[in-house]
PDB file of N, H, CA, C and O in Angstrom:
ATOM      1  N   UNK A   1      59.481 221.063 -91.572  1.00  0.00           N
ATOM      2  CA  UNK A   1      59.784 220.584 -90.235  1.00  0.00           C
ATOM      3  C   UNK A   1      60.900 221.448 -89.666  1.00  0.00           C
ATOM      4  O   UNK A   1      61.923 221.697 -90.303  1.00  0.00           O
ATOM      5  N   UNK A   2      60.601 221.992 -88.161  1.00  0.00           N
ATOM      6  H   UNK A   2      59.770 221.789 -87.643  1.00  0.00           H
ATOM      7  CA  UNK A   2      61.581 222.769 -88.129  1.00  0.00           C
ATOM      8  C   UNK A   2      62.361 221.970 -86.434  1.00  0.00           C
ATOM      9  O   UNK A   2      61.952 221.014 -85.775  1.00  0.00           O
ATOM     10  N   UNK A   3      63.456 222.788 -86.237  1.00  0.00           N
ATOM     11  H   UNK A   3      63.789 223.565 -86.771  1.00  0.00           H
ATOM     12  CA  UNK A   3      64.585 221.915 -84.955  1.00  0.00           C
ATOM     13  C   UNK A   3      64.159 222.969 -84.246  1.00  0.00           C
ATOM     14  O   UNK A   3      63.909 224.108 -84.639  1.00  0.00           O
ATOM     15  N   UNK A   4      64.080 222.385 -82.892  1.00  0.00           N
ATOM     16  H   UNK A   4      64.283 221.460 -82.573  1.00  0.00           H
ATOM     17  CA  UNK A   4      64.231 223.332 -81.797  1.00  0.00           C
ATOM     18  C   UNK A   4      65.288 222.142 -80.683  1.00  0.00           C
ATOM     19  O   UNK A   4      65.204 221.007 -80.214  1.00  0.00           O
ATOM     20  N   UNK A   5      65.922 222.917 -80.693  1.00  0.00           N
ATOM     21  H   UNK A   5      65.990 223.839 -81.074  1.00  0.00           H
ATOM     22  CA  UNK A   5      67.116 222.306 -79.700  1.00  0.00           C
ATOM     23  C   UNK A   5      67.710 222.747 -78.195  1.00  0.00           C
ATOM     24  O   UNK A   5      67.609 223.964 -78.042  1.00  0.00           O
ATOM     25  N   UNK A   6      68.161 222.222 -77.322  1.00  0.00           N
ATOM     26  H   UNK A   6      68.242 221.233 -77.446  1.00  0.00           H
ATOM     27  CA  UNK A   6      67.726 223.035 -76.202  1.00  0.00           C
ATOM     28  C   UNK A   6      69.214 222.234 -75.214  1.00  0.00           C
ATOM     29  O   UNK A   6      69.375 221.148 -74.657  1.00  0.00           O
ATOM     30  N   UNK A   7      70.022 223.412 -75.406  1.00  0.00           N
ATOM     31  H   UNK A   7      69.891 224.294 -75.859  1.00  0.00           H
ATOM     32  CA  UNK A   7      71.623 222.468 -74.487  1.00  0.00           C
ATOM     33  C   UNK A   7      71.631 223.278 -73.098  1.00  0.00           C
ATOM     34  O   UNK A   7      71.273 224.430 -72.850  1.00  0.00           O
ATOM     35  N   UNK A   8      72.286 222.041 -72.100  1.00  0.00           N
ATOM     36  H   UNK A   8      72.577 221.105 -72.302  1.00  0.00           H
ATOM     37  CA  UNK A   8      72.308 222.721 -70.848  1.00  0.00           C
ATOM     38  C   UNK A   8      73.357 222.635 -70.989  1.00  0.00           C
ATOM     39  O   UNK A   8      73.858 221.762 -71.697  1.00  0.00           O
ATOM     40  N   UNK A   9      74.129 223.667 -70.249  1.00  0.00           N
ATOM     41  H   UNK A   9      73.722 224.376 -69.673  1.00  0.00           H
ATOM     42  CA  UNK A   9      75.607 223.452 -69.387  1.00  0.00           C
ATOM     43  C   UNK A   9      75.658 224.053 -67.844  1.00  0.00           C
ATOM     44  O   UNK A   9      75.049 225.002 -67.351  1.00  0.00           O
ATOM     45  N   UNK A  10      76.730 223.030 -67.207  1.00  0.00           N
ATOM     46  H   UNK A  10      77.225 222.259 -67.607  1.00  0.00           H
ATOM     47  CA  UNK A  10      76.868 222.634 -66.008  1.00  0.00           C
ATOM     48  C   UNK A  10      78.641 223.126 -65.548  1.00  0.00           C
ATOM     49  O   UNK A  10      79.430 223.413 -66.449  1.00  0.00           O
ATOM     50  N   UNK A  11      79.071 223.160 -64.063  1.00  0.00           N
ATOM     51  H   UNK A  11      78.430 222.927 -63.332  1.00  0.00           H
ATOM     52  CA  UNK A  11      80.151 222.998 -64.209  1.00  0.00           C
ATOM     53  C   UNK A  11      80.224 221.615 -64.202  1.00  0.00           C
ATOM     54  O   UNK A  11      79.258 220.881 -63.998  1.00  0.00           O
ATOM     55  N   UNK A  12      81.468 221.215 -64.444  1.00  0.00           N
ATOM     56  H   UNK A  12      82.253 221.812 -64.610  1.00  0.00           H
ATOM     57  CA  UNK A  12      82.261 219.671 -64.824  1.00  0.00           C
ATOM     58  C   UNK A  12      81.479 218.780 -63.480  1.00  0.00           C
ATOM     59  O   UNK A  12      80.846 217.725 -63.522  1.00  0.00           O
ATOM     60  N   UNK A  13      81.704 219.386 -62.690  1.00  0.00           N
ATOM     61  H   UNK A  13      82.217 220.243 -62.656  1.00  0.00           H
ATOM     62  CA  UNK A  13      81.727 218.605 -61.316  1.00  0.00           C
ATOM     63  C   UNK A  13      80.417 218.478 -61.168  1.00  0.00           C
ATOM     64  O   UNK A  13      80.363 217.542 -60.370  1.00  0.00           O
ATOM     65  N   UNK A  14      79.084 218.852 -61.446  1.00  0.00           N
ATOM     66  H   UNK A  14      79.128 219.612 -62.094  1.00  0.00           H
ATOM     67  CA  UNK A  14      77.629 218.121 -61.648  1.00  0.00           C
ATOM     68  C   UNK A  14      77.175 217.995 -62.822  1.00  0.00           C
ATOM     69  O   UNK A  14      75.978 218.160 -63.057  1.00  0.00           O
ATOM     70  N   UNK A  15      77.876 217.747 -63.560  1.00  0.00           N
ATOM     71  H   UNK A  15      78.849 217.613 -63.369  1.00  0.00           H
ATOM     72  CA  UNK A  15      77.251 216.899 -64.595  1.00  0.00           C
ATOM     73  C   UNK A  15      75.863 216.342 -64.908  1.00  0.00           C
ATOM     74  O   UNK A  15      75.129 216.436 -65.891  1.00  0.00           O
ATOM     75  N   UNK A  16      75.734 215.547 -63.376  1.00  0.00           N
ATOM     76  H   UNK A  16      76.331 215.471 -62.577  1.00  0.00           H
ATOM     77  CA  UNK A  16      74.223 214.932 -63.415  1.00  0.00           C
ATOM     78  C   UNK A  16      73.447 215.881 -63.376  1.00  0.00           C
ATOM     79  O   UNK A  16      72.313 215.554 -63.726  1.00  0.00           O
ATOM     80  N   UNK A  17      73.585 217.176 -63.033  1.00  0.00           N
ATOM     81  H   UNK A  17      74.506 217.441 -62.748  1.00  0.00           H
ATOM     82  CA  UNK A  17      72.086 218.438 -62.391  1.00  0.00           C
ATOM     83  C   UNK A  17      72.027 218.520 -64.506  1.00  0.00           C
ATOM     84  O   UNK A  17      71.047 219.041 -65.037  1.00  0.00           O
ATOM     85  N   UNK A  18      73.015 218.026 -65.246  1.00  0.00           N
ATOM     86  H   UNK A  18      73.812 217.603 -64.814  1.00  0.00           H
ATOM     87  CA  UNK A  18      72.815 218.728 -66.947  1.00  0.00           C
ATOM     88  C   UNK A  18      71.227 217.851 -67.490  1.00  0.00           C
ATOM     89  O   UNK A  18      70.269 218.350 -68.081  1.00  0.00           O
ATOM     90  N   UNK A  19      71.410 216.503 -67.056  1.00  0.00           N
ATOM     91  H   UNK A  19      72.188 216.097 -66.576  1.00  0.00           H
ATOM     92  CA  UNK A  19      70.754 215.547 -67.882  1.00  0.00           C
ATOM     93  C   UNK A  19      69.363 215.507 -66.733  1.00  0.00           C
ATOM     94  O   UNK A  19      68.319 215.092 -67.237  1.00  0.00           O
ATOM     95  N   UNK A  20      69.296 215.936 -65.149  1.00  0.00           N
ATOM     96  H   UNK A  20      70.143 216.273 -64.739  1.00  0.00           H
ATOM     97  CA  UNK A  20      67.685 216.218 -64.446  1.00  0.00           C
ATOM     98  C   UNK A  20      67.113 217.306 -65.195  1.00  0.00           C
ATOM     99  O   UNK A  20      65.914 217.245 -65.469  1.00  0.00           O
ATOM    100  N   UNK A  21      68.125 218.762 -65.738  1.00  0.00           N
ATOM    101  H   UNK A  21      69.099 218.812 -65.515  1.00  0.00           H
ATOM    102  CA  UNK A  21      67.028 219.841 -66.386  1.00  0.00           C
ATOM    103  C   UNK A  21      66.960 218.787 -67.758  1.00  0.00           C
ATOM    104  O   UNK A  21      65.997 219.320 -68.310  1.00  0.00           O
ATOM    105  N   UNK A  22      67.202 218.059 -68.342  1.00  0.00           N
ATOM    106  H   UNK A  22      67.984 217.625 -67.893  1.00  0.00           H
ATOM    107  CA  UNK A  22      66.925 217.328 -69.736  1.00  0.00           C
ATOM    108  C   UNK A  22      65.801 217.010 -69.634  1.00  0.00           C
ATOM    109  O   UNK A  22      64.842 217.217 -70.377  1.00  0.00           O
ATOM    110  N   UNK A  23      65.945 216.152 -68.085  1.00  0.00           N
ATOM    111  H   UNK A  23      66.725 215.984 -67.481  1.00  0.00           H
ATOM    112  CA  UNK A  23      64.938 215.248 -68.170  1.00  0.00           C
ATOM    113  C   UNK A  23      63.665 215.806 -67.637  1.00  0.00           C
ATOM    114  O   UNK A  23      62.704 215.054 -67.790  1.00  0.00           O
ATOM    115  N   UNK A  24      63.380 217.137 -66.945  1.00  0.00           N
ATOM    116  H   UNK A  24      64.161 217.748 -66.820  1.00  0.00           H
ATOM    117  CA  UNK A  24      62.602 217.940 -66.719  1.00  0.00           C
ATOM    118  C   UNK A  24      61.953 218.732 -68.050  1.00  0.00           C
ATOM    119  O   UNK A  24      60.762 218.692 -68.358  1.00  0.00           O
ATOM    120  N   UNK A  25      62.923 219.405 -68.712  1.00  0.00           N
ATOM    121  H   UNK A  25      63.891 219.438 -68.461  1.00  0.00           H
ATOM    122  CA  UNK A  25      62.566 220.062 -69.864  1.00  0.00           C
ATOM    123  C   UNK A  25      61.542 218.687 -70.841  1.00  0.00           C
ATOM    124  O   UNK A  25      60.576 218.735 -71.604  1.00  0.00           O
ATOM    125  N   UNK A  26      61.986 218.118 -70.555  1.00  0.00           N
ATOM    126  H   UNK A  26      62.770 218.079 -69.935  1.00  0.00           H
ATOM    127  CA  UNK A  26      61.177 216.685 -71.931  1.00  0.00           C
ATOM    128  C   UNK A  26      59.890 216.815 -71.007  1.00  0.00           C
ATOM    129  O   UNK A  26      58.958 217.457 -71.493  1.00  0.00           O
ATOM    130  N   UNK A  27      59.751 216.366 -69.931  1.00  0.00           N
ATOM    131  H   UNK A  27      60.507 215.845 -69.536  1.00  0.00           H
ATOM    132  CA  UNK A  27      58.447 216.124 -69.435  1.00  0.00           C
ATOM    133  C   UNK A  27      58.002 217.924 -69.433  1.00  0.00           C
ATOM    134  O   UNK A  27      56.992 217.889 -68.730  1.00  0.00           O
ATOM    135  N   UNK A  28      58.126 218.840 -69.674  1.00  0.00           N
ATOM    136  H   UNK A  28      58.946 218.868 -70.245  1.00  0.00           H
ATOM    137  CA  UNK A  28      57.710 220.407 -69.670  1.00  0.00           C
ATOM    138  C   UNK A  28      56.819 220.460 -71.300  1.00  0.00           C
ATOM    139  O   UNK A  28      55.755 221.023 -71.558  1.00  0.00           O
ATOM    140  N   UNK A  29      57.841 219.544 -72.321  1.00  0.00           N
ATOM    141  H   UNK A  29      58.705 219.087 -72.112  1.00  0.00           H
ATOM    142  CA  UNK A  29      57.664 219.852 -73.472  1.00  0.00           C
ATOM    143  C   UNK A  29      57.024 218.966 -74.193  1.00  0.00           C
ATOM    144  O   UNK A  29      55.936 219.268 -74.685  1.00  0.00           O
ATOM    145  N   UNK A  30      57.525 217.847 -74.365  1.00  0.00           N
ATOM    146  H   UNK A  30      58.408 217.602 -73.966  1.00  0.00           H
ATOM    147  CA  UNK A  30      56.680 216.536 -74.944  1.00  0.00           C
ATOM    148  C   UNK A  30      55.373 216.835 -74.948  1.00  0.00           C
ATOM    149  O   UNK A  30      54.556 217.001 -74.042  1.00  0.00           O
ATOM    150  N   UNK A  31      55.306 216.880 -76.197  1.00  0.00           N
ATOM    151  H   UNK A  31      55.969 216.745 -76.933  1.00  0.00           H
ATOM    152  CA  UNK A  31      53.987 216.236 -77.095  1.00  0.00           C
ATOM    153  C   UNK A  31      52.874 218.097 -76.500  1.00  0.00           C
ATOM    154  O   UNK A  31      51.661 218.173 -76.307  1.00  0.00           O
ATOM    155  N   UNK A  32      53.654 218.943 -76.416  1.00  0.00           N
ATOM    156  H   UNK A  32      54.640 218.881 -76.573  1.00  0.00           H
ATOM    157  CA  UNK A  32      53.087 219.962 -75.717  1.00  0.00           C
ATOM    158  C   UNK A  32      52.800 221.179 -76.298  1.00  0.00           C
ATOM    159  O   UNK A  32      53.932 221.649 -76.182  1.00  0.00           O
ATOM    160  N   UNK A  33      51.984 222.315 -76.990  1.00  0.00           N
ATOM    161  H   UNK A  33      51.064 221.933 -77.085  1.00  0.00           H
ATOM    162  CA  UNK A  33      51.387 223.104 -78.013  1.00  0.00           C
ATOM    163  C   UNK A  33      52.031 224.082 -77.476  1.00  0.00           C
ATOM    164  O   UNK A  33      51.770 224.397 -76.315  1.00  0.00           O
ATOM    165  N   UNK A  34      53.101 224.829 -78.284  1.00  0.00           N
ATOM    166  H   UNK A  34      53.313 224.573 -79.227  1.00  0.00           H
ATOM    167  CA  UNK A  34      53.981 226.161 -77.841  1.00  0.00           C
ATOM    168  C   UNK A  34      54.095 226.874 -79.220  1.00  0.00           C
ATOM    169  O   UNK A  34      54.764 226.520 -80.191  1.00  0.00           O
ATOM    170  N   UNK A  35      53.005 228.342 -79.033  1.00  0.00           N
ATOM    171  H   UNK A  35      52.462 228.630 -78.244  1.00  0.00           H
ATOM    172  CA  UNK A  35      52.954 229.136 -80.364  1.00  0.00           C
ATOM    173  C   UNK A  35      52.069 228.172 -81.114  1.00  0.00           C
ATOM    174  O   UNK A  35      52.743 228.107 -82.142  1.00  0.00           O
ATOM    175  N   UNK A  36      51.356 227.620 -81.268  1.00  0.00           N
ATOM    176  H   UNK A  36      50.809 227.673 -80.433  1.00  0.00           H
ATOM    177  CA  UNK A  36      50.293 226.680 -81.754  1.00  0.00           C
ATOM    178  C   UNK A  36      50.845 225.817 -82.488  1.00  0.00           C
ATOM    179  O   UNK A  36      50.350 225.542 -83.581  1.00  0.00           O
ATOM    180  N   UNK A  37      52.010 225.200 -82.025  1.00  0.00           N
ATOM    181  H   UNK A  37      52.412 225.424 -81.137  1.00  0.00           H
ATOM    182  CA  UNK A  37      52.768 224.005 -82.553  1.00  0.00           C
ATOM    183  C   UNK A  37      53.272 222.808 -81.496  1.00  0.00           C
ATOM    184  O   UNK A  37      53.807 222.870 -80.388  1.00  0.00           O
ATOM    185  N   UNK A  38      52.927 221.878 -82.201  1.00  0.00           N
ATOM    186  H   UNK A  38      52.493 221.828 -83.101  1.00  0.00           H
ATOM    187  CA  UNK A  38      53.215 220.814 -81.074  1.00  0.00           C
ATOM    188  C   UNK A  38      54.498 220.626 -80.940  1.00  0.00           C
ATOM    189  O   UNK A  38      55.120 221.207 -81.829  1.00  0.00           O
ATOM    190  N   UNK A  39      55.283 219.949 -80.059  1.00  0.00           N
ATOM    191  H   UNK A  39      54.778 219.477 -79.337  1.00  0.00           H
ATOM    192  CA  UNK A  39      56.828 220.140 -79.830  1.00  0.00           C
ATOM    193  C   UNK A  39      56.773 218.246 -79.865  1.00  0.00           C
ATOM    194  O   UNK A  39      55.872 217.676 -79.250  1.00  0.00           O
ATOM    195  N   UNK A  40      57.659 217.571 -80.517  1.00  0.00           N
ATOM    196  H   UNK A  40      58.392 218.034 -81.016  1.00  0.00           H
ATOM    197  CA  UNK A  40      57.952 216.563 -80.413  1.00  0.00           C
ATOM    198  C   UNK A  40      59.243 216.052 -80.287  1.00  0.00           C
ATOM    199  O   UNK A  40      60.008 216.302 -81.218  1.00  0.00           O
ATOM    200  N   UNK A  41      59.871 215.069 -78.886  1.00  0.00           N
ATOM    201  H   UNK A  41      59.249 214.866 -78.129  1.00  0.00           H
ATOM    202  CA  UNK A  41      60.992 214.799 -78.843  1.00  0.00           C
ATOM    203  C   UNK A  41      62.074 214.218 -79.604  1.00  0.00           C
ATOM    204  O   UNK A  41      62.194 212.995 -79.532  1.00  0.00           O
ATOM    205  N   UNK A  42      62.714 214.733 -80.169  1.00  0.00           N
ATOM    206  H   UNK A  42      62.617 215.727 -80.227  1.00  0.00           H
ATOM    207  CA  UNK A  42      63.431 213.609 -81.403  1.00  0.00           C
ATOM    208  C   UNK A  42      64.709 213.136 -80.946  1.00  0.00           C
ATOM    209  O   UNK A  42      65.332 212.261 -81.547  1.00  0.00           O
ATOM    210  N   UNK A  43      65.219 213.842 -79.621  1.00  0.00           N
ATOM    211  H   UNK A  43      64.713 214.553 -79.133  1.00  0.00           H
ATOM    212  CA  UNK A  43      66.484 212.699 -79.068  1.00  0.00           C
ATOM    213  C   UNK A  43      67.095 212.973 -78.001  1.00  0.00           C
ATOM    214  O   UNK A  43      66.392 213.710 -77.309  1.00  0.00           O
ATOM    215  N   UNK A  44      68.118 212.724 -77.505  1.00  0.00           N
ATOM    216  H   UNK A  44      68.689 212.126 -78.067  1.00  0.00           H
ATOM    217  CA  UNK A  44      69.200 213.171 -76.755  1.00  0.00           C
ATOM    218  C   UNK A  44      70.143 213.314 -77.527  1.00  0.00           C
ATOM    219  O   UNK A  44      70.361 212.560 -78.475  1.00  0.00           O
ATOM    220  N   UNK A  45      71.012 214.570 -77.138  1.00  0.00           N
ATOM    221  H   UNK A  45      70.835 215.183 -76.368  1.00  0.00           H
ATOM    222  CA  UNK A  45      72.107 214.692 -78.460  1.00  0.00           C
ATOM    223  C   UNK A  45      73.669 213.880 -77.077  1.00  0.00           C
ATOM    224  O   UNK A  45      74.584 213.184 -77.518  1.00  0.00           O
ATOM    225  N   UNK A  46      73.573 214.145 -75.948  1.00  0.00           N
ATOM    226  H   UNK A  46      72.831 214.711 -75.590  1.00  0.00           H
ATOM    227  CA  UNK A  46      74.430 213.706 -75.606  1.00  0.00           C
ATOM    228  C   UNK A  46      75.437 214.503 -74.960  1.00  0.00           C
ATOM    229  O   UNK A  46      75.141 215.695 -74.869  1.00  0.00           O
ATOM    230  N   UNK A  47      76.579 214.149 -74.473  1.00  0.00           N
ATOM    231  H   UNK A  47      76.820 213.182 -74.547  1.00  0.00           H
ATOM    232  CA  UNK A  47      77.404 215.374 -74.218  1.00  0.00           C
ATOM    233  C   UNK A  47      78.164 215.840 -75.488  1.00  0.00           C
ATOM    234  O   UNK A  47      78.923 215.185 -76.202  1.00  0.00           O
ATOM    235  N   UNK A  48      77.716 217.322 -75.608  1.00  0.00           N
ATOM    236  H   UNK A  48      77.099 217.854 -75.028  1.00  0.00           H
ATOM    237  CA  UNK A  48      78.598 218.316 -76.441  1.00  0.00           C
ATOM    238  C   UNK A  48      79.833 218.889 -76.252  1.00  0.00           C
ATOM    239  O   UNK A  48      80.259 218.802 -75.100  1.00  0.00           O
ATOM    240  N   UNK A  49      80.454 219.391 -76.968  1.00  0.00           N
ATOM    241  H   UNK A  49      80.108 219.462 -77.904  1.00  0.00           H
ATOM    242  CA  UNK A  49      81.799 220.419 -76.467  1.00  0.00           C
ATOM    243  C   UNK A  49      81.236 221.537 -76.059  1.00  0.00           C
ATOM    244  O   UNK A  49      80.095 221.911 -76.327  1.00  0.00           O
ATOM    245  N   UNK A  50      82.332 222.286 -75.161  1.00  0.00           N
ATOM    246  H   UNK A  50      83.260 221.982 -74.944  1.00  0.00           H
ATOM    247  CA  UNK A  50      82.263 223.182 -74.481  1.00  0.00           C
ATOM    248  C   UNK A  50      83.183 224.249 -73.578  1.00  0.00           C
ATOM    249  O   UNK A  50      84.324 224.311 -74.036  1.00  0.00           O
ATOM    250  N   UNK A  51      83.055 224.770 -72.866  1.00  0.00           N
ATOM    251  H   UNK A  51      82.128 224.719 -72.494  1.00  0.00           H
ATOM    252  CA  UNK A  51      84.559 225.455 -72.447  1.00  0.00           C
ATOM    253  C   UNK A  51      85.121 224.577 -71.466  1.00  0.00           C
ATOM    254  O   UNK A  51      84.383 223.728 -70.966  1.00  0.00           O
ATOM    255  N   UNK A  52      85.812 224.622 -71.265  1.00  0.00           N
ATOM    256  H   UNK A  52      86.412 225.312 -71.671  1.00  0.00           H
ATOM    257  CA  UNK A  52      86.890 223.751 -70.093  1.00  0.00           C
ATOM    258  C   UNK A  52      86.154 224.006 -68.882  1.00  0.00           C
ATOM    259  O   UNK A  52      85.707 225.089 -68.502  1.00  0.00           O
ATOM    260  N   UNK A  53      86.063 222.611 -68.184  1.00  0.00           N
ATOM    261  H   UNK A  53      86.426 221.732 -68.492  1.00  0.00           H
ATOM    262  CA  UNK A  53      85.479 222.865 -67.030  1.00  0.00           C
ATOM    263  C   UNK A  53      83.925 223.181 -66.675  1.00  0.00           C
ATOM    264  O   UNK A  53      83.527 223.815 -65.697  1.00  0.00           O
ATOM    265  N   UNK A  54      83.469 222.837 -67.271  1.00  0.00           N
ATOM    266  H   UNK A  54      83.792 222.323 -68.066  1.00  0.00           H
ATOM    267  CA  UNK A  54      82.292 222.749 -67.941  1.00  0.00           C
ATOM    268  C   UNK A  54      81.726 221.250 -68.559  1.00  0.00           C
ATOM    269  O   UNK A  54      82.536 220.435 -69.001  1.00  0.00           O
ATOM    270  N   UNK A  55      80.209 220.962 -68.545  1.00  0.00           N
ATOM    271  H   UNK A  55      79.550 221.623 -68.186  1.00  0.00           H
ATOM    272  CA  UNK A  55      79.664 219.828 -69.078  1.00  0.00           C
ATOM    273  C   UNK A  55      78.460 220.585 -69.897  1.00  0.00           C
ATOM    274  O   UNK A  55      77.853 221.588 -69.522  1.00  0.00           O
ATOM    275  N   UNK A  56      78.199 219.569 -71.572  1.00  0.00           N
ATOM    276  H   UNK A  56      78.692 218.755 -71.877  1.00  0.00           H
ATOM    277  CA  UNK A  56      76.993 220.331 -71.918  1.00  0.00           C
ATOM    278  C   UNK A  56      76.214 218.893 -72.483  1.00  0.00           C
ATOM    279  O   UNK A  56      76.858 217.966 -72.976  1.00  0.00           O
ATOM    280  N   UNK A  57      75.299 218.884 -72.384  1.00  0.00           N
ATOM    281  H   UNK A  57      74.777 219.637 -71.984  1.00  0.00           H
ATOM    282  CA  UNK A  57      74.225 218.015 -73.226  1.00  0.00           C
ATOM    283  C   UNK A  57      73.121 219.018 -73.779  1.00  0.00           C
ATOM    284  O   UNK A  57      72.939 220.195 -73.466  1.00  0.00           O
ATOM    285  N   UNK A  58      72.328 218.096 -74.835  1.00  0.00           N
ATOM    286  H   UNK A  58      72.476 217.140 -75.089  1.00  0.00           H
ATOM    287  CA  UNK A  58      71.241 218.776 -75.419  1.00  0.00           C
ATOM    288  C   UNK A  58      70.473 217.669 -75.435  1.00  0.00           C
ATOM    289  O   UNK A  58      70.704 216.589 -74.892  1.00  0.00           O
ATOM    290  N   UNK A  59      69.297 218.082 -76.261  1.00  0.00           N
ATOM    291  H   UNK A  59      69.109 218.960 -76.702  1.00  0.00           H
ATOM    292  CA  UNK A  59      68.052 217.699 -76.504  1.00  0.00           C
ATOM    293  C   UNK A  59      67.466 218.230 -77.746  1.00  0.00           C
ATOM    294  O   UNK A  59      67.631 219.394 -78.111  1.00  0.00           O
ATOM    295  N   UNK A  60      66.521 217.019 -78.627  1.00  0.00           N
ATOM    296  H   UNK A  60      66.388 216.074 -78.330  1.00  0.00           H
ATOM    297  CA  UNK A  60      66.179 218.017 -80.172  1.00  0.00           C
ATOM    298  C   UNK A  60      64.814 217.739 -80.342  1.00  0.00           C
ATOM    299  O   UNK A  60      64.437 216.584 -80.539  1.00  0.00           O
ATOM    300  N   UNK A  61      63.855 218.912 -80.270  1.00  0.00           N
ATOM    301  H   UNK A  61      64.161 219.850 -80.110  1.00  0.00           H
ATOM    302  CA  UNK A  61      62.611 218.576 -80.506  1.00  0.00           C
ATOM    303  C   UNK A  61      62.307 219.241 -81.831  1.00  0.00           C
ATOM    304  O   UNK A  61      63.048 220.134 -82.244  1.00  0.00           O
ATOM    305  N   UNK A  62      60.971 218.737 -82.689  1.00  0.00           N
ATOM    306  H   UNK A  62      60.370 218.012 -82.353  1.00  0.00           H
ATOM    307  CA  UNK A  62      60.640 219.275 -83.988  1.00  0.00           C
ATOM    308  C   UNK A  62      59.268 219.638 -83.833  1.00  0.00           C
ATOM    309  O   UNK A  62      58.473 219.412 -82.921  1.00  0.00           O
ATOM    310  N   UNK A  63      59.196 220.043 -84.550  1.00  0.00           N
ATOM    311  H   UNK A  63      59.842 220.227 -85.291  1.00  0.00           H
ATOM    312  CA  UNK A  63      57.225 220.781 -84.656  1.00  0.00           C
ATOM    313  C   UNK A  63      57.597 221.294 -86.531  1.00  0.00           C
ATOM    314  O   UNK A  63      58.608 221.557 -87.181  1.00  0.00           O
ATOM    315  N   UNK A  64      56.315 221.229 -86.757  1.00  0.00           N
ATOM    316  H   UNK A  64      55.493 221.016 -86.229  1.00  0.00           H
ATOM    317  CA  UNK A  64      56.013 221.631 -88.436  1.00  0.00           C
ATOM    318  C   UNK A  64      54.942 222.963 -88.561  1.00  0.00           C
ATOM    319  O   UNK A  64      53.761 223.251 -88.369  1.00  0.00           O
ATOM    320  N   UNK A  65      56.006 223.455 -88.942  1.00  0.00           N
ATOM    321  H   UNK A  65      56.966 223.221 -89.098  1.00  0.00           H
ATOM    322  CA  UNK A  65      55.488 225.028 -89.599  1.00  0.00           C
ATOM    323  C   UNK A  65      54.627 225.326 -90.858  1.00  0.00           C
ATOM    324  O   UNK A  65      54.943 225.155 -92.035  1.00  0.00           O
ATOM    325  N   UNK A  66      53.640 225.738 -90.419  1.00  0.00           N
ATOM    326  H   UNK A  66      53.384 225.877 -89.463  1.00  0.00           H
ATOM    327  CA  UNK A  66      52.129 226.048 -91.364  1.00  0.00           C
ATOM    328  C   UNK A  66      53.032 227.161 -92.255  1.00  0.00           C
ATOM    329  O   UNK A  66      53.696 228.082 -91.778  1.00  0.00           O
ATOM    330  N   UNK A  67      52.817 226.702 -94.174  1.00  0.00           N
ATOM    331  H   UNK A  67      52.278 225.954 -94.561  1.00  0.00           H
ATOM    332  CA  UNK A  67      53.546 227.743 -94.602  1.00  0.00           C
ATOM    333  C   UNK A  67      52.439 228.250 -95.653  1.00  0.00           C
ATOM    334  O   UNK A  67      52.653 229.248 -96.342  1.00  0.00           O
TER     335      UNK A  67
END
């Protein structure tokens, strides 16, 4: 099983434009065949650290690698 993880950052002061690309990227990706692997949502990570003045959130999707 492998992570694919995917953080936006924003300046401080829109914050909200971090968590619309979240919520765009999920509906782009969910449940969706990229490189012949399905992408499945496994969370919101939330707000992360980052440089000053600045906002970051992520997102963690998994897919399983044919070995």
């Amino acid at each position: 099983k492998e992570i694919l993880e995917i953080d936006c950052h924003v300046p401080a002061s829109q914050d909200f434009q971090a968590y619309k690309v979240q919520e765009r990227i999920y509906k782009l990706l969910q449940h969706k065949k990229v490189n012949n692997r399905y992408l499945n949502f496994e969370g919101q990570l939330g707000e992360l650290a980052t440089m000053d003045g600045f906002f970051c959130c992520g997102s963690r999707y998994t897919f399983n690698r044919i070995v």
